[in-house]
N, C-alpha and C positions, 0 to 999 in steps of 0.2 A: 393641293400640295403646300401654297403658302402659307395654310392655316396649323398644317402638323406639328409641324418642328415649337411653335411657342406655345398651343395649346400642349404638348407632351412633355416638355421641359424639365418642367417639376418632377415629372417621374421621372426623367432621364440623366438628372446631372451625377448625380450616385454612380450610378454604373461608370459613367462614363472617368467620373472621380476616380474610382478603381483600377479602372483600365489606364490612366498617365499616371497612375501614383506606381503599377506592375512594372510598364512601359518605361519610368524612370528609372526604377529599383534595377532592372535588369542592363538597363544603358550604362548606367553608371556603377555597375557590379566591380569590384575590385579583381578581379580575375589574374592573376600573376603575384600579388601581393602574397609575401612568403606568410604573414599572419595569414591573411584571408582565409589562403590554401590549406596551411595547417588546421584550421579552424575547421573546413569543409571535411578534411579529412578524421577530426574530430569527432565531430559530430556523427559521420559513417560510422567509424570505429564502434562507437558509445552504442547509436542502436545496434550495430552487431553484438556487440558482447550481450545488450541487455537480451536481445529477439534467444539469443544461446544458452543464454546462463539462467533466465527468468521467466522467461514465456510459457514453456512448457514443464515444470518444475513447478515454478511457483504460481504462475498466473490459471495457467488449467485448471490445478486443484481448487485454487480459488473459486473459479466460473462456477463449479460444480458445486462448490457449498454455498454459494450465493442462490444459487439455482435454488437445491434444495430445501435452501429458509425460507424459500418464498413461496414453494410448490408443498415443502411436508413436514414444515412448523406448524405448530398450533396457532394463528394470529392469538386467540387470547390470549394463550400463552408468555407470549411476545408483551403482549400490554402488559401482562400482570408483572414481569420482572423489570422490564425494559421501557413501558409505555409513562406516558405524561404521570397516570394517577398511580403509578408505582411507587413504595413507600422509598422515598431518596437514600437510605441505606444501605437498600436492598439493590437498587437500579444501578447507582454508581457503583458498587463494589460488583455487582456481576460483569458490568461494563470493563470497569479495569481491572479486573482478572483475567474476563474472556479473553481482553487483547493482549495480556501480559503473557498468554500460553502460548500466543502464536510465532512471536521472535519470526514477524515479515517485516520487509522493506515498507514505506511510505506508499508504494505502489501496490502491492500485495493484497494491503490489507483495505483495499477501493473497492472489489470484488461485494467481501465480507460485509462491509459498513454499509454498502447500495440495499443488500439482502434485506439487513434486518430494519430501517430505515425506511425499506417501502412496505413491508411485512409490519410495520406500527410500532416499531421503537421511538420513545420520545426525542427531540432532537437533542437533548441534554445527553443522554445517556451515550446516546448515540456518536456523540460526538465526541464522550470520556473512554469510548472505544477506537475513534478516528485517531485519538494521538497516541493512545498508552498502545494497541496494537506495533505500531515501531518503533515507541518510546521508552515504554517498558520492557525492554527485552532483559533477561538474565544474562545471556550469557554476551552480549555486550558492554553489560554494568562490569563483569565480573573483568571483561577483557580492559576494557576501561581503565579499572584500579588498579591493575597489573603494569599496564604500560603506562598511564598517564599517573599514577598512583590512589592511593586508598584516600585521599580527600574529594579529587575530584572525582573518584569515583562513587565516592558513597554521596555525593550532593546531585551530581548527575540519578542516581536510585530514589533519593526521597524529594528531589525535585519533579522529577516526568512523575511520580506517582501523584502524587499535590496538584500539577499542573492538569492532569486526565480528570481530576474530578471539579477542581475549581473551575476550568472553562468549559466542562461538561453543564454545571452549576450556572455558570453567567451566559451560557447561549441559551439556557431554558429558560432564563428570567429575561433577557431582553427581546424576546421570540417566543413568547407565552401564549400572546391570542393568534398569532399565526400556526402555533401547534395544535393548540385545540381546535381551532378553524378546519387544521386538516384529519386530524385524529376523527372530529365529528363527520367528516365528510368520508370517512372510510368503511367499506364493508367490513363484517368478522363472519368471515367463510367459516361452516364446520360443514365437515364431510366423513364419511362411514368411516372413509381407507385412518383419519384420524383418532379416530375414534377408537377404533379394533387396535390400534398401535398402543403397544404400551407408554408409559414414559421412559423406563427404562431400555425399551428398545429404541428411542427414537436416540438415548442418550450413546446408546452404543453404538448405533449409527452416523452420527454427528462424530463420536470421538473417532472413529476409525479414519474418516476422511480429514480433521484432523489433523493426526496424527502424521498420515503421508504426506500431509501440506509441510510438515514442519520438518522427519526425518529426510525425505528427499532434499531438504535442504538444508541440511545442517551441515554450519558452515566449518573448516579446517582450523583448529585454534594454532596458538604457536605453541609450536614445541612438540614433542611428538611422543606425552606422558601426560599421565594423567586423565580424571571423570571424561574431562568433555572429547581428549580426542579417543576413549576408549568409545564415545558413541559413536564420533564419526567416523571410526575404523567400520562397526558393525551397521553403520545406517541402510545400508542397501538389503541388506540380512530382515533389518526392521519392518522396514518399506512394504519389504517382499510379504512377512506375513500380517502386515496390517492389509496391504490390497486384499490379500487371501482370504483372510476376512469379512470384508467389506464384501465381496463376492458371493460367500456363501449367505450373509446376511440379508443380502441384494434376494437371496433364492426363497431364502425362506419367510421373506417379513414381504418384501415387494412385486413377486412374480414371477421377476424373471427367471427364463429356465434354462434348463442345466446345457440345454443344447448351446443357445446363446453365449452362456460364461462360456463354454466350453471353445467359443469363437474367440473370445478374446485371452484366454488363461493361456491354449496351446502356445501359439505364434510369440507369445511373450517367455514362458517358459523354455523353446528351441535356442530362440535370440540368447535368452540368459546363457543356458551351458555351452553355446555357440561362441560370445562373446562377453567373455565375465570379465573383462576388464574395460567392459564400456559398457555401463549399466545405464545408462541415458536410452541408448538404444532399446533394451526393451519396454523402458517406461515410457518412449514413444510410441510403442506397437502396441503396447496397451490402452495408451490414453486414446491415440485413432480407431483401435479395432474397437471401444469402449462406446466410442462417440456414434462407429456405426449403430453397434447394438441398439443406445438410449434413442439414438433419434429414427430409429424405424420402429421400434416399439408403441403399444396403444397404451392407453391409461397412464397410469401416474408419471413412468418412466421418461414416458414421451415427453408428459407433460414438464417434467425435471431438466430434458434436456432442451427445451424450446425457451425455457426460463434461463440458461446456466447461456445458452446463446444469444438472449436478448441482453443479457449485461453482458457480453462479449464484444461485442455490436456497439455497444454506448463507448464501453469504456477503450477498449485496446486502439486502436484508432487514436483520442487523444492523448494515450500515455508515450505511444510510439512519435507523435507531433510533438510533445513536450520534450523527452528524450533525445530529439535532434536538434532543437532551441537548444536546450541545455547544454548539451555536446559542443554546440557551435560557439556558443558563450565562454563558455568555461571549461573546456577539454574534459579530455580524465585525469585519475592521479596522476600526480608525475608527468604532467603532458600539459599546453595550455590552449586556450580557444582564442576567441576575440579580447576576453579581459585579460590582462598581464596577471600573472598570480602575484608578481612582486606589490600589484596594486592593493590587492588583498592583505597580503601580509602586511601594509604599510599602513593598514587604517585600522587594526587591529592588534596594535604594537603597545596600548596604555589600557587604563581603566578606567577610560572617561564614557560619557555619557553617550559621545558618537563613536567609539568606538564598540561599546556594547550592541549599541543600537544596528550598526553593519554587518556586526556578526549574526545576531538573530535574524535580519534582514536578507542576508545573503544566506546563511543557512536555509531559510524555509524558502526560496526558491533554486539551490544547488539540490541536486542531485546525489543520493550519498545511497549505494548497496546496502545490505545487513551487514554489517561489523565494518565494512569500508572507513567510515568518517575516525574510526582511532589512529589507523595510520594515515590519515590525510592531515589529523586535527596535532598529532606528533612531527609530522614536519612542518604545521606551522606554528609552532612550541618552540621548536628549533629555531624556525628566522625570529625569533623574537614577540610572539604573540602570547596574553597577557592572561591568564587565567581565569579573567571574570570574563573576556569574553569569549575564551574556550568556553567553558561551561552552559554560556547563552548561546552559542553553534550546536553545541551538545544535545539544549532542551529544544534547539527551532530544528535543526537540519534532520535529523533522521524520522520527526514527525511530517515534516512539510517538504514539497520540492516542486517546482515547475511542471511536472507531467501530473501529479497528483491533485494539485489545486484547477487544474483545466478539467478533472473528473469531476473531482467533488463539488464544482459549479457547476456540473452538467445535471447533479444530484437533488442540489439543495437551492441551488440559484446564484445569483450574483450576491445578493447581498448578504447572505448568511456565509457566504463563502469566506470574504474581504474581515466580515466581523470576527471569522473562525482566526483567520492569517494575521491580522492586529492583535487579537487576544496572546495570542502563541509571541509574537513579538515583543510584544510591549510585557509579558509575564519574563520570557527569555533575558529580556533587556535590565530588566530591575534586578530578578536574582545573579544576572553576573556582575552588574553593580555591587551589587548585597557581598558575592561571594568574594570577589576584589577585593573590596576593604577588607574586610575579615583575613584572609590570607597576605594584606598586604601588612596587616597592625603586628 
């Protein structure tokens, strides 16, 4: 017995580190403190709203085409548009267009970029799709110039587009023999079910899904006239015959049979003229009855859904841990966490060099919905904050956040991760310097 305790030591101080560091945290827990409390209750709130508003909406669709890119993509495919020896023209402009169609959150779009990522897209490309996917949104640019006006919105538009490809551009060159390292070390699976699929069909299949990723969640503009809210009047209308779609497409291109759809079409179609003013509800009963079908099924199907579940598995779990950090930190709108917002708004009050620097800083790990960060970034307009570093909030926050960058480490690693999050900074940082003076002369 003498001998254990010094011969184990070494292995043992760690744990044991852990355990007084818990043991502290929790002794000396602030527990009454009106911040604390609010802060707790913050961060509850936050993951509720997100588990409600995002999960099954936006995150589900997700899993599914992530799945998909990985189970009934062509891999060569993938290299040829997307991959290291893709011609840079071609790569980066598929790249930021792909993500510019999709108008998701910072979280959304973690699903997507895992897909194509392990499936053999270069990390350059790969990573002009990780920003311009929340970056690029339209109809955020467009909400953008409207409220905040037509300068910062049109620098915000031709900034994240600039920025998707230049840091796409600089993580490929300084992450070159590591990509070929891994590119070399990848299989290029081809298989019949590939093969028999057109291109064309695989395109219409990809768009359909999609499609529901993006109508189900299109967001409510202001005003209650006009293109964008005539879409969001009809999006559910849309949803409805894009699933429908996708369903029959399912029947005819992939197997599945009519019996099957017919388990998941009913039970959603009842709930519809059941309850047509809660349309969440049947795109719950579809996406569950959906999930039976794929994952009792044999071949591709199965295989589709065992994939859409293994990044399910990776990713939701850290997005929900970042989510509640987040929350706890820094509340929701209009609400605060642990940091006083007035601290925020006080260090973002000029256009100097630290105060760009906090904004890009504090953007790319805040937290910000799809179209959220306009009315967050207009009440801090109001207390006094300085338009070059609205503008670097602009290009760091809705690409980058706290729950997101705990993924995309789970993805790429620590160190491509940290290089992705300094690029995005330090580019944020400079053009709202840039953009300051110019709007200040």
């Amino acid at each position: 017995m003498n001998g254990v305790l010094p011969n184990s030591w070494r292995a043992e101080w760690k744990p044991l580190a852990w355990v007084m560091a818990v043991f502290a945290g929790i002794y000396w827990l602030p527990v009454g403190d009106p911040r604390f409390d609010g802060a707790v209750v913050e961060a509850l709130a936050l993951t509720k709203w997100y588990a409600q508003e995002h999960v099954l909406l936006c995150l589900v669709p997700a899993f599914y085409i992530a799945g998909a890119i990985s189970v009934f993509l062509n891999q060569q495919a993938v290299l040829r548009y997307l991959g290291p020896g893709a011609p840079k023209v071609l790569a980066y402009g598929v790249a930021s267009v792909a993500g510019s169609v999709l108008a998701v959150c910072s979280c959304t779009v973690l699903p997507l970029f895992a897909g194509i990522y392990v499936t053999g897209a270069g990390l350059g490309p790969a990573s002009a799709f990780l920003y311009s996917g929340p970056a690029v949104n339209v109809l955020a640019i467009v909400l953008t110039a409207s409220v905040l006006g037509l300068g910062l919105g049109a620098a915000r538009a031709v900034g994240a587009v600039l920025f998707a490809i230049v840091i796409g551009l600089l993580m490929h060159m300084l992450f070159r023999k590591d990509e070929e390292a891994r590119i070399a070390g990848q299989e290029v699976p081809t298989s019949q079910e590939e093969v028999d699929r057109s291109l064309t069909q695989n395109i219409v299949y990809f768009a359909l899904m999609v499609g529901i990723l993006v109508f189900a969640n299109w967001g409510r503009p202001e005003g209650g006239t006009g293109l964008w809210y005539g879409i969001y009047h009809v999006r559910w209308i849309v949803t409805a015959v894009l699933a429908a779609g996708l369903g029959l497409v399912l029947v005819a291109w992939f197997g599945l049979s009519w019996s099957r759809l017919a388990l998941v079409a009913l039970p959603t179609i009842v709930l519809a003229l059941l309850f047509p003013e809660t349309p969440a509800l049947p795109f719950v009963s579809a996406t569950v009855a959906f999930s039976l079908v794929t994952s009792t099924s044999q071949g591709e199907l199965g295989e589709w859904f065992a994939a859409s579940w293994g990044f399910a598995k990776q990713i939701l779990p850290l997005l929900l841990v970042g989510i509640l950090i987040a929350g706890l930190l820094l509340g929701r709108p209009d609400r605060e966490g642990l940091i006083p917002s007035e601290w925020i708004a006080g260090a973002v009050g000029s256009n100097s060099l630290g105060a760009n620097l906090f904004a890009s800083v504090a953007g790319a790990f805040m937290y910000f919905a799809t179209l959220t960060e306009v009315p967050i970034l207009q009440g801090l307009m109001g207390n006094g904050m300085g338009s070059g570093p609205a503008l670097a909030l602009l290009l760091a926050g809705p690409a980058l956040s706290l729950p997101s960058i705990l993924v995309i480490r789970s993805v790429i690693g620590t160190r491509k991760t940290a290089t992705f999050i300094i690029l995005v900074a330090l580019m944020a940082t400079v053009t709202g310097l840039a953009y300051g003076a110019i709007t200040a002369s």
